[in-house]
ZAKERO-838472 format. One record per atom (N, C-alpha, C, O): x, y, z. Coordinates in steps of 0.001 Angstrom, whole numbers, plus 500000, padded with zeros to 6 digits. Example, Ala and Ser with C-alpha at 12.3 -4.5 7.8 and 13.67 -1.06 7.14 Angstrom:
BEGIN
513190494310507800;512300495500507800;513200496700507800;514236496681508465;512850497750507080;513670498940507140;512900500030507870;513409501138508039;
! end
This chain:
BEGIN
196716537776465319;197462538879465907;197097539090467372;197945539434468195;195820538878467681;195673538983468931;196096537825469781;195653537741470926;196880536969469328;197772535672470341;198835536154470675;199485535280471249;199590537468470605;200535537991471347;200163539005472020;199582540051471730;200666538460473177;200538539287474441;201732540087474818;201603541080475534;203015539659474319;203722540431474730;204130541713474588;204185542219473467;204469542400475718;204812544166475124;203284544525475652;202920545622475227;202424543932476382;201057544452476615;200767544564478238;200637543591478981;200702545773478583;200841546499480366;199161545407481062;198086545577480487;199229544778481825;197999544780482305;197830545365483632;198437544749484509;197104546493484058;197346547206485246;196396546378486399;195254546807486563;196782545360487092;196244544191487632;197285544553489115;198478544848489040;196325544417490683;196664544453491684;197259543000492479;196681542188493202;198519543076492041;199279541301492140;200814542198492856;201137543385492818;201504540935493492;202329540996494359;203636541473493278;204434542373493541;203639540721492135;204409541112491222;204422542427490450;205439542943489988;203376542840490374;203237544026490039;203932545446490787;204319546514490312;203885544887492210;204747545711493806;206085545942493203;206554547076493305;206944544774492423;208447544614492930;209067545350491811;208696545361490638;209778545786492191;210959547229491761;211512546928490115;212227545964489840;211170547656489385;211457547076488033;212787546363487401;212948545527486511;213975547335488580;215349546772488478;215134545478488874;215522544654488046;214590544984489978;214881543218490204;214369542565489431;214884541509489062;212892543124488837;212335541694488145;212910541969486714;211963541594486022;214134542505485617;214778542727485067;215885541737485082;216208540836484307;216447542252486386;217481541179487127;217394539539487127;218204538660486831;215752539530487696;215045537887487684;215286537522486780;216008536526486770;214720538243485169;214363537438484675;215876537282483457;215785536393482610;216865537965483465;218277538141483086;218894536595483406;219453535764482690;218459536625485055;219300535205485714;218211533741485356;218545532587485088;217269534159485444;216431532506485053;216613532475483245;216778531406482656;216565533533482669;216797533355481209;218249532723480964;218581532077479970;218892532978481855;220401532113481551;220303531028482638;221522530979482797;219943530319483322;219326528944483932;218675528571482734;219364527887481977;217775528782482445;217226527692481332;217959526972480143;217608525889479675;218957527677479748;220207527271478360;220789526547479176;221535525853478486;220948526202480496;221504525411481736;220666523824480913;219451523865480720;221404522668480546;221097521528480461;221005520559481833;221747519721482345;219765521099482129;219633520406483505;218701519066483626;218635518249484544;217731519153481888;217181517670482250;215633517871482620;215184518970482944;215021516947482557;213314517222483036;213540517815484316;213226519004484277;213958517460485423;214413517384486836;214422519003486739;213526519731487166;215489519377486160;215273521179486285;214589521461485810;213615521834486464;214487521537484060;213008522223484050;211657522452485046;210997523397485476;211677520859485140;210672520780486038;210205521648487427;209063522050487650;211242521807488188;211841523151489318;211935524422488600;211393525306489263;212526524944487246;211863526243486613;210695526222486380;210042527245486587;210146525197485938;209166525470485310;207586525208486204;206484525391485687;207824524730487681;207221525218488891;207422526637489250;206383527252489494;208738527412489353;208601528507490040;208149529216488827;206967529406489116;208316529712487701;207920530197486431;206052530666486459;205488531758486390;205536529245486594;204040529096486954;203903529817488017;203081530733487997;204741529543489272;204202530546490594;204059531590490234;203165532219490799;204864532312489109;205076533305488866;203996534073488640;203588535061489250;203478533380487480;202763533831486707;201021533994487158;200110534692486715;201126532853488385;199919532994489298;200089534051490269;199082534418490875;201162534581490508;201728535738491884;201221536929491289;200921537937491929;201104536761489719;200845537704488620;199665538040488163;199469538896487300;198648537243488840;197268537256488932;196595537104487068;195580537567486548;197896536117486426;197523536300484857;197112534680484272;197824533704484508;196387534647483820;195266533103483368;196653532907482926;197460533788482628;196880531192482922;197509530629481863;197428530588480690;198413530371479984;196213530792480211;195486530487478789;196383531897477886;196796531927476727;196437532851478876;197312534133478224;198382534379477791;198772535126476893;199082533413478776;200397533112478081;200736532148476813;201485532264475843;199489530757477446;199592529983476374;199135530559474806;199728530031473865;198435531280474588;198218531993473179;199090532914472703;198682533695471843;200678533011473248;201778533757472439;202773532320472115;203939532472471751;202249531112472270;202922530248471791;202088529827470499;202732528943469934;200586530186469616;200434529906468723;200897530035467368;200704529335466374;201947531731467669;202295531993466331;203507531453466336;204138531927465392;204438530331467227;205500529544467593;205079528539466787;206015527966466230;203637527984466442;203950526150466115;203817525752465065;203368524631464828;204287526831463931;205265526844462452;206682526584462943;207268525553462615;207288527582463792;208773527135463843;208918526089464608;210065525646464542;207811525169465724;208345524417466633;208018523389464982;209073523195464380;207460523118464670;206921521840463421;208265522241462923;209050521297463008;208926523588462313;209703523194461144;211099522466462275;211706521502461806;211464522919463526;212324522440464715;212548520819464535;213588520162464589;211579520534464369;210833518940464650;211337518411463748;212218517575463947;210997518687462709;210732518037461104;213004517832461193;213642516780461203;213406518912461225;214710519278461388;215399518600462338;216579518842462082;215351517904463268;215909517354464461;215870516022463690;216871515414463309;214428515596463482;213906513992462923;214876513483461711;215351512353461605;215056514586460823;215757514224459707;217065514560459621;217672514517458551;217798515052461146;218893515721460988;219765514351462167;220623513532461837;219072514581463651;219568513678464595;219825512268464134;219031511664463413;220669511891464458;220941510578464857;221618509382465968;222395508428465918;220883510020466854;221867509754468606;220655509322468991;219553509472468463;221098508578470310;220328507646471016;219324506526470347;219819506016469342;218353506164470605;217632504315470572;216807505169469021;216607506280468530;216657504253468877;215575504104467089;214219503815467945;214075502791468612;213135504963467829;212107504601468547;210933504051467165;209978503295467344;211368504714465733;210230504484465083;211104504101463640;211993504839463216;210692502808462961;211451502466461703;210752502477460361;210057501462460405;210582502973459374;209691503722458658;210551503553457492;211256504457457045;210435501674456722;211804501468455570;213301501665456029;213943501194456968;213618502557454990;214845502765455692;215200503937456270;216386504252456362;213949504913456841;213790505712457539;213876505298458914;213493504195459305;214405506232459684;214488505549461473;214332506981461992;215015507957461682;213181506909462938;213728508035464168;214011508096465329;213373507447466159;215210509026465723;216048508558466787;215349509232468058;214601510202467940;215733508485469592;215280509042470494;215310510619470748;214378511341471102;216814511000470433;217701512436470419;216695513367469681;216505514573469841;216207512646468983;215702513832467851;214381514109468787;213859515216468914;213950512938469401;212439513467470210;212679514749471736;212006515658472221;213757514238471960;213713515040473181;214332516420473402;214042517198474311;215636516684471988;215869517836471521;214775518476471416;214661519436472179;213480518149470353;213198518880469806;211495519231471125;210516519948470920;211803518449472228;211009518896473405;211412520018474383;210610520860474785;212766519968474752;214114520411475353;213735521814474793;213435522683475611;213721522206472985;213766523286472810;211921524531473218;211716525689473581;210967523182472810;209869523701473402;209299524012474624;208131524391474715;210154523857475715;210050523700477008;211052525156477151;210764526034477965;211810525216476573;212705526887476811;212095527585476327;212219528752476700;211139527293475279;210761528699474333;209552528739474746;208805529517474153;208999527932475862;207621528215476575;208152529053478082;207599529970478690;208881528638478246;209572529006479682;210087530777479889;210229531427480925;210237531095478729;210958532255478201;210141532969477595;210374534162477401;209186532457477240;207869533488476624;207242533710477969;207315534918478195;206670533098478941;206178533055480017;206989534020480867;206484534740481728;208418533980480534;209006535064481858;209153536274481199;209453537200481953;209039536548480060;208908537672479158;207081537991479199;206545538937479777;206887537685478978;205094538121479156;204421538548480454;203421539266480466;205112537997481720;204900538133483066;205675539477483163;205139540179484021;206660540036482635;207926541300482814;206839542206482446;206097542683483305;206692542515480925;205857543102479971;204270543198480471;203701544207480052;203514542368481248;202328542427481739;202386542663483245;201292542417483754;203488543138484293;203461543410485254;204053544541485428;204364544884486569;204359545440484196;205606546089484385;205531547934483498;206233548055482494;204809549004483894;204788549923483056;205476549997482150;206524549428482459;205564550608480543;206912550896479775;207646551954480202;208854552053479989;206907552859480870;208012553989481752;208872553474482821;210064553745482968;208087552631483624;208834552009484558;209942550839484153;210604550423485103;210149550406483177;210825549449482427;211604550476482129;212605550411482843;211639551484481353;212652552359480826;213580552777481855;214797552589481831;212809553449482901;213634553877483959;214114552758485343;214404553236486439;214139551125485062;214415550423485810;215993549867484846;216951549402485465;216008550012483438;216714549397482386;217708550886482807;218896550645483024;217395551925482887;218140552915482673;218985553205483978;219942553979484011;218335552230485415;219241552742486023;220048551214486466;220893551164487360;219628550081485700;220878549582485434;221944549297484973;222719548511485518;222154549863483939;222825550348482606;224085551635482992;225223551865482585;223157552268483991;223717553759484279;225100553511484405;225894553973483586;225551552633485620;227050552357485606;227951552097484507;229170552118484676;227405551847483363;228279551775482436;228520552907481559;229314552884480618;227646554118481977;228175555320481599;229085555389481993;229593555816480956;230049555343482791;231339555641482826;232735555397481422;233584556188481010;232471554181481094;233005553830479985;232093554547478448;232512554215477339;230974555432478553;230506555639477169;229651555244477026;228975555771476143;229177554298477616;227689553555477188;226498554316477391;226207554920478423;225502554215475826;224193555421476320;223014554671476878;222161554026476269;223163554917478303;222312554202478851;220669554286478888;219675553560478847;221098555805479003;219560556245478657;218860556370477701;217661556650477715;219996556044476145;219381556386474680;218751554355474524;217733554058473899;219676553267475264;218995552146474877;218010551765475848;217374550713475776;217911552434476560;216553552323477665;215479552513476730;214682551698476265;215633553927476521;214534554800475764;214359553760474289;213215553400474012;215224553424473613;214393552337472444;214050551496472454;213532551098471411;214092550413473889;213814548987473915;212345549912474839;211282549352474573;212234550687475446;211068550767476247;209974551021474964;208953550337474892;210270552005474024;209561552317472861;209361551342472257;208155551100472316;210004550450471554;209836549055471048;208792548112471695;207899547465471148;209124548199472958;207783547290473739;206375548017473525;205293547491473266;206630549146473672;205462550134473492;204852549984472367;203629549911472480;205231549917471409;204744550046469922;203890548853469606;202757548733469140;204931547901470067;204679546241469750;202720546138469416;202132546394468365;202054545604470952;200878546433470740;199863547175469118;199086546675468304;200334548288469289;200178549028468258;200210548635466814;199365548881465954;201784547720466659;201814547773465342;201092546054465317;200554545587464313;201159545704465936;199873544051466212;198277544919465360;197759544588464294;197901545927466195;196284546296466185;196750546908464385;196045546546463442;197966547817464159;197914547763462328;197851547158461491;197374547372460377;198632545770462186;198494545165460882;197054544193460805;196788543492459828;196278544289461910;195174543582461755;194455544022461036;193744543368460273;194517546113461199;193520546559460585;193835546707458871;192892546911458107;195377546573458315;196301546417457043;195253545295456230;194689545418455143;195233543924457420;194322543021456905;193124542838456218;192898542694455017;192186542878457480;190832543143457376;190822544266456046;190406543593455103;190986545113455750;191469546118454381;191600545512453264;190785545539452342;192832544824453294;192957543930452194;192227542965451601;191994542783450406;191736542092452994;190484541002453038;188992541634452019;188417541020451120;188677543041452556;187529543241451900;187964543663450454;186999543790449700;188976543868449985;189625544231448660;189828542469447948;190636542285447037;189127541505448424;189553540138447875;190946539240448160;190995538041447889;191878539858448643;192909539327449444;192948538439449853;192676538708451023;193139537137449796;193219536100450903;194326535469451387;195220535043450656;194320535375452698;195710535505453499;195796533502453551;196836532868453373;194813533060453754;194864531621453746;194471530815452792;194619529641453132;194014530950451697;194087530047450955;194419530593449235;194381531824449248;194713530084447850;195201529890447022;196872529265447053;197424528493447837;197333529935445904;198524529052445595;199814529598446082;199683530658446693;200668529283446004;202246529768447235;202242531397446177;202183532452446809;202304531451444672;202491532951444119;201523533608445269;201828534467446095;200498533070445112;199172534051445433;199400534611446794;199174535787447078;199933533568447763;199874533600449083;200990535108449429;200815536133450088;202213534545448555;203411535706448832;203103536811448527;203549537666449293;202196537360447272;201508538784446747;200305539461448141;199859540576448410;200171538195448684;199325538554449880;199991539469451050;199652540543451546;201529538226451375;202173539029452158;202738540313451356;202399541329451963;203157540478450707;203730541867450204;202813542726450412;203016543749451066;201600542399449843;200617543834450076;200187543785451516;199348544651451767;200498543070452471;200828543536453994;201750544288454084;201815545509454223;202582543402453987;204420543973454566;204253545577454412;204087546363455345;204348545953452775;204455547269452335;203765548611453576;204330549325454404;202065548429453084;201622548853453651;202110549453455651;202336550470456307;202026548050455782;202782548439457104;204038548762457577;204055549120458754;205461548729456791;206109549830456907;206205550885456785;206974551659457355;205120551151455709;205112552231455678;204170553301456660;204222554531456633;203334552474457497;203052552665458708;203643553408459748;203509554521460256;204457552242459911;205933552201460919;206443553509460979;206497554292461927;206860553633459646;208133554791459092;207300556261459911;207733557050460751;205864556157459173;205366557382459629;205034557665461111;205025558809461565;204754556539461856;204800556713463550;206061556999463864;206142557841464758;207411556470463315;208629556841463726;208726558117464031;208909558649465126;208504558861462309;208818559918462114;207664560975463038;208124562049463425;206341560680463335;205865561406464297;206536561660465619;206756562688466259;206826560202465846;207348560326467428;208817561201467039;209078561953467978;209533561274466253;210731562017466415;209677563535466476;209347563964467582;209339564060465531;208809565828465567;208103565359467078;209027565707467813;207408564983467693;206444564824469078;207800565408469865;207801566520470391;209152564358469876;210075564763470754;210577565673470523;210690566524471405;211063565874469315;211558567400469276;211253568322469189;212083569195468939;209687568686469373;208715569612469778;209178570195471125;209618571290471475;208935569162471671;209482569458473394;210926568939473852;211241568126474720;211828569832472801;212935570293473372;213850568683473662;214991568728474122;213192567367473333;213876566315474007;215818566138473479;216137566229472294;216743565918474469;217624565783474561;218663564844475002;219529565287475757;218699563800474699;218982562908475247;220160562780476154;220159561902477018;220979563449476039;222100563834476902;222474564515478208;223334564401479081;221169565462477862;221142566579479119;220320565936480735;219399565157480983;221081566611481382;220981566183482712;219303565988483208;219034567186483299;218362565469483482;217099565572484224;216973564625485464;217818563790485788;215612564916486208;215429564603487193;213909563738487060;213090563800486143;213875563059488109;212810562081487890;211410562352488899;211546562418490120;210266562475488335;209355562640489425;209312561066489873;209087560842491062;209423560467489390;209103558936490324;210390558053490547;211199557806489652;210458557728491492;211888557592491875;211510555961492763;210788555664493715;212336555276491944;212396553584492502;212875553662493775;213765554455494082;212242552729494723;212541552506495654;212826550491496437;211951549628496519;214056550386496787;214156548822496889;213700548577498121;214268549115499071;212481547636498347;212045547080499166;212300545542499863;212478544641499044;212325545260500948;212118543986501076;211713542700499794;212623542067499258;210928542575499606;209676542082498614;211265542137497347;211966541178497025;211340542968497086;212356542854495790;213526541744496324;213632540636495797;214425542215497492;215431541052498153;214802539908498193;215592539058497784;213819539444498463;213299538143498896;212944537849496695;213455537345495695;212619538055496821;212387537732494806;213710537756494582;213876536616494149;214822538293494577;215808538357493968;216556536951494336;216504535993493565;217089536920495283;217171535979496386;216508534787495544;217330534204494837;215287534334495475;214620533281495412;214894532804493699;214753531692493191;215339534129493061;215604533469491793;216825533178491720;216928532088491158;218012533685492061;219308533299492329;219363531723492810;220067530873492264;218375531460494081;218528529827494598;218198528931493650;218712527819493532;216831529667492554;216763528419491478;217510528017490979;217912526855491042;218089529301490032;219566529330489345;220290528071489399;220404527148488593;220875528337490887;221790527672491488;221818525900491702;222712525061491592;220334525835492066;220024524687492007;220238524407490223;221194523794489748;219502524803489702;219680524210487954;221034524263487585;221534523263487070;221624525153487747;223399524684487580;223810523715488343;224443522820487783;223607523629489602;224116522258490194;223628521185489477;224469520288489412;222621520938488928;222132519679488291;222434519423487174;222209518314486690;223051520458486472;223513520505484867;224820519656485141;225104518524484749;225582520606485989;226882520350486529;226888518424486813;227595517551486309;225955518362487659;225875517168488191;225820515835487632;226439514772487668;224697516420487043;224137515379485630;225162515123484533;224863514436483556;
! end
């Protein structure tokens, strides 16, 4: 549980930490749609340079990011296993009877680990550079324009900021759900597949029912103090766009651009 980092504030004095919550929102909106861009090692390679700058601009170890890809390499194996026995495009690199595996199947199933590293990394850099208040109220005042048509901008601010918030939290419950269970004889890793699933259940349970009751606190917390989601307020901290944000914004747009040209190209 402690290999996810994401949803976790680190209050660290980095250049990224400066830039206006609306842009790096924005950033990471436009490089998250560059990467589904089939651009080839060649682009990745150019995301996945500026990505790293990033994350060094961010004053955050690699090793930090790399440990929210451990609870990933069940689904990247089952990815794998699925490509190998599913693909059949490009050269026969390995012949195994009348088993064969195809090139397609190797580089799909790289293609997809290279996005889902790329994308955890620009999600973990957001979330670790980025207050959840200040996320709420950077989400809320981009959204705002679509109040015009109805949209509650400020009610899906307010649950994706809470959601990140919690994340955290409900990580440190269910560790402690564990360790609980563990000294009650529980074992989460070894016996037989019945045994294993009675394991997860007497997690799962427990910790919704967790959940339910932080929910239900945080609703009486808010409606203690009068909260309203509709009614007009004012902000003591008030975003301001700087230089530093144009030049980031700017610089992720040119990646973009470049990785679509090469998709395009290619």
């Amino acid at each position: 549980m402690k290999n996810i980092t994401l949803g976790r504030y680190l209050p660290l004095d980095s250049i990224i930490h400066k830039i206006d919550p609306r842009a790096k929102i924005t950033i990471l909106l436009i490089l998250l749609i560059a990467i589904f861009f089939d651009a080839g090692f060649i682009g990745y390679t150019i995301i996945g340079a500026f990505c790293l700058c990033i994350v060094f601009l961010a004053k955050l170890k690699i090793t930090y990011v790399l440990k929210s890809l451990k609870p990933m390499l069940f689904m990247l194996t089952f990815l794998l296993i699925l490509n190998v026995l599913m693909v059949r495009q490009g050269e026969i690199l390995v012949t195994i009877g009348s088993f064969r595996i195809y090139s397609k199947a190797i580089f799909q199933t790289l293609y997809i680990v290279i996005r889902l590293f790329l994308i955890i990394c620009l999600t973990t850099v957001l979330t670790a550079s980025t207050k959840p208040l200040d996320l709420t109220l950077g989400l809320e005042r981009l959204l705002s324009p679509f109040k015009a048509i109805g949209f509650p901008a400020h009610e899906v601010a307010m649950m994706i900021s809470i959601a990140l918030r919690f994340i955290p939290t409900l990580l440190e419950e269910t560790e402690r759900i564990m360790k609980a269970q563990a000294s009650r004889g529980v074992d989460f890793k070894e016996g037989t597949l019945k045994e294993k699933i009675s394991a997860i259940i007497s997690l799962i349970v427990p910790l919704f029912i967790s959940s339910f009751q932080r929910a239900e606190d945080l609703a009486d917390a808010m409606e203690a103090r009068c909260y309203n989601p509709e009614a007009e307020r004012t902000r003591y901290k008030q975003l301001h766009w700087s230089l530093l944000d144009t030049v980031s914004l700017v610089s992720s747009v040119v990646i973009a651009a470049i990785i679509v040209t090469i998709s395009v190209v290619a």
